[in-house]
Every structure is written in C-alpha cells, then in structure tokens.
Rosetta silent file (secondary structure, phi, psi, omega in degrees, C-alpha in Angstrom):
SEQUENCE: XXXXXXXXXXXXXXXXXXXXXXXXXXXXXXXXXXXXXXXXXXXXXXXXXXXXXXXXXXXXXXXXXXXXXXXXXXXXXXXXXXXXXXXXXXXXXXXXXXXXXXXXXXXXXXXXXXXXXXXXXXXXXXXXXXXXXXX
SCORE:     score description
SCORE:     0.000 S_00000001
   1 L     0.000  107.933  166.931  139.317  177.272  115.165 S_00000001
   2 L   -70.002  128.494  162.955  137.413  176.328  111.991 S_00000001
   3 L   -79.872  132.804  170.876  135.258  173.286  111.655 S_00000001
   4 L  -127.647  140.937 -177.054  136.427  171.063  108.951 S_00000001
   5 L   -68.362  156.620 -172.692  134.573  168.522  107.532 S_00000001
   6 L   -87.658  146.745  178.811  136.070  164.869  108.200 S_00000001
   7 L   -37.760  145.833  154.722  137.865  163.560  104.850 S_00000001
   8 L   -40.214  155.111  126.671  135.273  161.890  102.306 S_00000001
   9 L  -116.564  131.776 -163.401  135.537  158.266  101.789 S_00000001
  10 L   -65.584  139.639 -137.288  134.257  156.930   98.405 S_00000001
  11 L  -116.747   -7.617  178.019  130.950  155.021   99.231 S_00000001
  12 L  -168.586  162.192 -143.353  131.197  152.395   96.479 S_00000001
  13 L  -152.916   89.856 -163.170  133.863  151.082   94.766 S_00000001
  14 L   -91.283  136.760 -160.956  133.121  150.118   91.208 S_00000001
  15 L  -135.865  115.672  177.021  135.252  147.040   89.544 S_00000001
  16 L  -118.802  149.889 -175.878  133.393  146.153   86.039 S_00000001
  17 L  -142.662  117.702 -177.963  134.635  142.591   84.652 S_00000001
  18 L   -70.874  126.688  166.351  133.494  141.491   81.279 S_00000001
  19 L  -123.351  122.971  167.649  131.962  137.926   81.239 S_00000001
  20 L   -59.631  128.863 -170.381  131.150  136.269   77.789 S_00000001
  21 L  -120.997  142.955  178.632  127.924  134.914   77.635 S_00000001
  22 L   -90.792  148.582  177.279  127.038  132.267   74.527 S_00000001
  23 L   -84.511   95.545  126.141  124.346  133.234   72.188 S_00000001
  24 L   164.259  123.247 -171.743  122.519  129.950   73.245 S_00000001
  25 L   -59.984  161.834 -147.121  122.833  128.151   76.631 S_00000001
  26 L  -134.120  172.921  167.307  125.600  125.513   76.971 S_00000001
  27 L  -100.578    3.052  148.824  125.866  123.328   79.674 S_00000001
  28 L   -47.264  -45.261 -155.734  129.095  125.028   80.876 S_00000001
  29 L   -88.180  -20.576 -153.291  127.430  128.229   80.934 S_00000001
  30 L   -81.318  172.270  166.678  123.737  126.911   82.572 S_00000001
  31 L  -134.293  123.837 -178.809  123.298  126.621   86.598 S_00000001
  32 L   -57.802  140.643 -171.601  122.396  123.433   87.981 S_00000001
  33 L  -139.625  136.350 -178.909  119.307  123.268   89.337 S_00000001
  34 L   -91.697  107.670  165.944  117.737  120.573   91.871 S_00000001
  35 L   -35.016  146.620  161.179  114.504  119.487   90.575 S_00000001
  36 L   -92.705  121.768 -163.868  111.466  120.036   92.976 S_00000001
  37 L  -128.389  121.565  164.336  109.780  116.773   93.381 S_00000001
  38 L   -57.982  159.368 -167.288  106.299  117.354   95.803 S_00000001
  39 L   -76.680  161.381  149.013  106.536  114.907   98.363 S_00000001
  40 L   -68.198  145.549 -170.761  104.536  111.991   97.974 S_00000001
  41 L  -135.175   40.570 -177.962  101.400  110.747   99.387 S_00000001
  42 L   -80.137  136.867  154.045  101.026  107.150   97.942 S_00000001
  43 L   -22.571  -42.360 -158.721  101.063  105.078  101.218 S_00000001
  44 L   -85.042  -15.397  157.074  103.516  102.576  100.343 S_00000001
  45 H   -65.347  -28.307  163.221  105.647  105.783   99.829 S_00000001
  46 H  -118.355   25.954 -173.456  105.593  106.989  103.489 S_00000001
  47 H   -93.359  -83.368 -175.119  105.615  103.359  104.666 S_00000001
  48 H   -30.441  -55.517 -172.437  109.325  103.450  102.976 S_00000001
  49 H   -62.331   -7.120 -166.058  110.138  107.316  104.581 S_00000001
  50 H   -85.771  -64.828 -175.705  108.999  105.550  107.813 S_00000001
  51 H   -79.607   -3.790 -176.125  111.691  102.864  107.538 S_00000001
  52 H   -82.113  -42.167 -179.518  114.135  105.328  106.372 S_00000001
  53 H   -55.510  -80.679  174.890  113.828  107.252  109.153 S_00000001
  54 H   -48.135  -30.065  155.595  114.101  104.229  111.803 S_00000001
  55 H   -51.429  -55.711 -171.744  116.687  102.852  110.116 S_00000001
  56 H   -63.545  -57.403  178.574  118.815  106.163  109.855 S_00000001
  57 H   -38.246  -33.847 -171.152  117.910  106.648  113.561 S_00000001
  58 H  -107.461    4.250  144.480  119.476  103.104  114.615 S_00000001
  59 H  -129.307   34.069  158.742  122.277  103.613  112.928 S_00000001
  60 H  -116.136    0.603  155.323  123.388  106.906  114.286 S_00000001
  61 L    84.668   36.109 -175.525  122.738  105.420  117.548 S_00000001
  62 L   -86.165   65.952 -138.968  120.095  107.868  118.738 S_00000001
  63 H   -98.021   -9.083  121.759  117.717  105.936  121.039 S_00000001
  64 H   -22.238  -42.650  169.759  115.107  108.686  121.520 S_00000001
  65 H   -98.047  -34.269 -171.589  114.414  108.476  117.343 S_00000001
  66 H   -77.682  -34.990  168.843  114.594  104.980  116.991 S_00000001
  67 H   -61.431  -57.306 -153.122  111.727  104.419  119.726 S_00000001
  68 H   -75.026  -19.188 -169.663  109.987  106.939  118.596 S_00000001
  69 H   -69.806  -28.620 -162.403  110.244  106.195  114.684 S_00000001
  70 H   -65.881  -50.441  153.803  109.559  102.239  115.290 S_00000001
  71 H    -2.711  -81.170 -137.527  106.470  103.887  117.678 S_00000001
  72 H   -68.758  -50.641 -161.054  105.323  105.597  114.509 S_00000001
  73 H   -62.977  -78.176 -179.141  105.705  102.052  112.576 S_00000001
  74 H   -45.993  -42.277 -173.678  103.504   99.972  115.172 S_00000001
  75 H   -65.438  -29.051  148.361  101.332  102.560  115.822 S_00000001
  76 L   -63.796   27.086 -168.998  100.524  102.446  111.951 S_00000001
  77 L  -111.285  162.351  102.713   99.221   98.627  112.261 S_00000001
  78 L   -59.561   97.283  154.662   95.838   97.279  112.191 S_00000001
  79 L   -84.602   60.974  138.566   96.063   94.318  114.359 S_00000001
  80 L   -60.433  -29.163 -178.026   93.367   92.247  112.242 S_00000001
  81 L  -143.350  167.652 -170.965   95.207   89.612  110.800 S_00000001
  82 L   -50.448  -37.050 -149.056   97.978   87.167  111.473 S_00000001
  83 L  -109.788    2.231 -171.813  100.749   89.427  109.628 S_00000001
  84 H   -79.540  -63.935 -177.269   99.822   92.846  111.201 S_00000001
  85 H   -58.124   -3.376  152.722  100.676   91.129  114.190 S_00000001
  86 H   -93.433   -2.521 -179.755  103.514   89.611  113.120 S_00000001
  87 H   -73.367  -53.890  154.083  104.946   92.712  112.042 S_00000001
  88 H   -33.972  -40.713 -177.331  103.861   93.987  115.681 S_00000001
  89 H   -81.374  -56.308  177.400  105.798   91.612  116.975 S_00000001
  90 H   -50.028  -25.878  175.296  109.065   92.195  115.374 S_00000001
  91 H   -73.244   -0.400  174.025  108.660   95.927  115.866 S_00000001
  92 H  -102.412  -33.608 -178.971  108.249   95.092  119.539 S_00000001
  93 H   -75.209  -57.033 -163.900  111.422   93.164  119.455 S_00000001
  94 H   -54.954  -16.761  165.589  113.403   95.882  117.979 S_00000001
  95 H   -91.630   -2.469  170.543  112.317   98.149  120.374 S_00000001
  96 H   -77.707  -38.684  161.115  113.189   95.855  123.219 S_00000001
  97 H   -11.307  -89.101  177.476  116.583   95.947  121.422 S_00000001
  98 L   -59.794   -4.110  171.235  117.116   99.360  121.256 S_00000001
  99 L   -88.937  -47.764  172.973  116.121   99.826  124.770 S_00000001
 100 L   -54.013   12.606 -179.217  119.036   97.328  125.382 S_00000001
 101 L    64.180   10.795 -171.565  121.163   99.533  123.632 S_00000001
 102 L  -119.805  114.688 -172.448  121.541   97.021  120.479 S_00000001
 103 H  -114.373    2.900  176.022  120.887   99.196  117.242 S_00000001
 104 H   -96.665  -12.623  176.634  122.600   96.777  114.800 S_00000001
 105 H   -66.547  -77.265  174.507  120.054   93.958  115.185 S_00000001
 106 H   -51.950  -42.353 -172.250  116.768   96.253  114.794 S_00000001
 107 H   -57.596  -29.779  172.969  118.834   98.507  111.941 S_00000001
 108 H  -109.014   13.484  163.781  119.143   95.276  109.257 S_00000001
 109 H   -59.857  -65.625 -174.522  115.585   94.100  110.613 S_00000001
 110 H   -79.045   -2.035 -175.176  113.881   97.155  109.112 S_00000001
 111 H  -115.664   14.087  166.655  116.149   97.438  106.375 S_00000001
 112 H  -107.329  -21.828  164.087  115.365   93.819  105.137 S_00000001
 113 H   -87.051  -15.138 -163.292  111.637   94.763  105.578 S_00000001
 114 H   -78.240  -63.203 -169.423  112.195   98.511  104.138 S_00000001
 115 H   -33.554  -73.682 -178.107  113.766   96.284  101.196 S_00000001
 116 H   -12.279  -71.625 -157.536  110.688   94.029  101.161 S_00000001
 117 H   -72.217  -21.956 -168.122  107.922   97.404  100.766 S_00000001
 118 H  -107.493   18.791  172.229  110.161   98.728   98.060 S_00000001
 119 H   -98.689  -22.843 -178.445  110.128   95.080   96.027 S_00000001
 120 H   -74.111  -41.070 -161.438  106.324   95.468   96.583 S_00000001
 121 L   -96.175  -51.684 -116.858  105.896   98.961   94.902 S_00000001
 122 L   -94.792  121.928  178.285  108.420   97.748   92.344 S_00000001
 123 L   -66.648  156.758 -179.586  106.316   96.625   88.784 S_00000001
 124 L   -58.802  163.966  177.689  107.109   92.820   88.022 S_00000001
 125 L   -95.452  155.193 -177.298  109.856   92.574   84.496 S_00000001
 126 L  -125.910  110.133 -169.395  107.661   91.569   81.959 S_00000001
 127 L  -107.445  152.628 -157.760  109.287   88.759   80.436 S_00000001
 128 L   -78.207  138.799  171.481  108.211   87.027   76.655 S_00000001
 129 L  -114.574  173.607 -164.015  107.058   83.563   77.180 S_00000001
 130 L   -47.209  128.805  167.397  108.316   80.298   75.294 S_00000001
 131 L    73.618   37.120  175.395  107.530   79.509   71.864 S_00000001
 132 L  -126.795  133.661 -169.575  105.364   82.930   71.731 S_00000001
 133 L   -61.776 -170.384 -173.637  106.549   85.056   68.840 S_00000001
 134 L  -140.098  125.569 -163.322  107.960   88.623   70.341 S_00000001
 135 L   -91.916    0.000    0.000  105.917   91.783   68.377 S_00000001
C-alpha cells in the first residue's frame, strides 16, 4: 500500500474587484468620521453629566442608579447657604421618591433643574438698545 498525500486544497482564494476612486475626495467617496471631543472639565459641565445621568437613571426605572446618581448630586453640596440647602432638600425628596418607587416625580425635578444649569452656562443674546444706532 502506498502513502498518498491527501488532495491539496487552494489556501486562498483570490477575487480582485476594481473600485474607482476620484482624483480628489468627494463626499460620496469620504468615510464619516465621529469627531473626538476630550471630555470636559468645566464644573458646570459635569454638574449637567450629573443630571444626565440621574435623570436617565429615573427614567429607565433603575433604583440602584438613581440613588446612587442623586447621592453623587447631594454629596456635591456645600451646605453654607440657604440654596445649597435648598437644593439638599429637594434631592432628599427625590430620593425619598425613588425609594417609594415614584421615578416620574424626581425624573422632571432634575430635568427642570438640569434645564436651569444649562440656561446658566448659556451666554445672555446680546440685544441693540433703543434709539442707539447699530455699527
């Protein structure tokens, strides 16, 4: 009995397909690309990611994230003045809330104050005033 080698099988399996490429890029021809933006580390910017978070949390009905993000919120306070502590307090109601299983109360709470911090960052319109000529 002779050993015979087992049949060959071709190891690559070449297919060439012409693609036209433009002599200058088009936006047909380009590939979308997602900008890279570093995150930010202005306060009033992770103030917002703060409320985004607790928000998103309370209204996927997750009550593990929404205590802990609304935590994270109080736990950022200075109780010095009358408004830290009034902020304290509503972030103490919404977490009595959400222990009570009610995530639609705290969820347009923070998203009326989320609203607030991003009217705060936002510059004023700069409008022409009366009888002053306009350059």
């Amino acid at each position: 009995m002779k050993n015979r080698a087992p049949p060959q099988m071709p190891t690559t399996l070449s297919i060439s397909f012409q693609i036209p490429v433009p002599a200058f890029p088009t936006p047909s021809a380009s590939q979308p690309s997602i900008a890279f933006v570093p995150p930010s580390l202005d306060p009033l910017g992770r103030i917002v990611r703060a409320y985004d978070r607790a928000i998103r949390a309370c209204e996927s009905f997750d009550h593990a994230a929404a205590r802990e993000s609304i935590g994270l919120l109080r736990a950022a306070l200075e109780l010095d003045s009358p408004a830290a502590r009034s902020f304290d307090a509503l972030y103490a109601w919404c977490e009595d809330a959400v222990d009570q299983r009610d995530f639609v109360g705290p969820a347009r709470t923070l998203r009326a104050l989320r609203e607030a911090w991003c009217q705060v960052g936002a510059p004023a319109p700069i409008t022409p005033r009366a009888g002053l000529p306009v350059s």
